[in-house]
C-alpha positions, 0 to 999 in steps of 0.5 A: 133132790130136786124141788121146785119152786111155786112161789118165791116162798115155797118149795116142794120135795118131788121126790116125795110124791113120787115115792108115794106114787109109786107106793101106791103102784106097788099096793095095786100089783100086790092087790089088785084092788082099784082104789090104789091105782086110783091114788096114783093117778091122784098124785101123778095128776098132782105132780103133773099139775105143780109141774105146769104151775111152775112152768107157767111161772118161769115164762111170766118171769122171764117175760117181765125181766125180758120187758123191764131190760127191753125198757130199760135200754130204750131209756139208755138209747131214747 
């Protein structure tokens, strides 16, 4: 299962939009009708969304760990 971190309190189950998306792709071939292709679109865009957020994420921890370590060995060296 895979989750993915927003903050450092939360976690969100992947796997649940997904099959709701799919649900709701399923629910469109069946009917035909427009507003479940709609809803996945919705939850696809949603996912695509946390997706980035997390991204986003990562790079600005990455960056602050990459300056603290660049600080901290200028103080080992200066």
């Amino acid at each position: 299962m895979r989750y993915i971190d927003l903050n450092l309190n939360t976690k969100v189950d992947i796997n649940m939009y997904l099959d709701e998306y799919n649900d709701y792709l399923r629910l469109y071939e069946m009917f035909g009708d427009a507003k479940y292709q709609l809803e996945a679109r919705k939850i696809k865009d949603r996912v695509q969304r946390m997706l980035q957020r997390q991204n986003n994420y990562e790079k600005c921890i990455e960056m602050l760990n990459g300056s603290k370590k660049a600080s901290w060995s200028s103080k080992q060296t200066g």
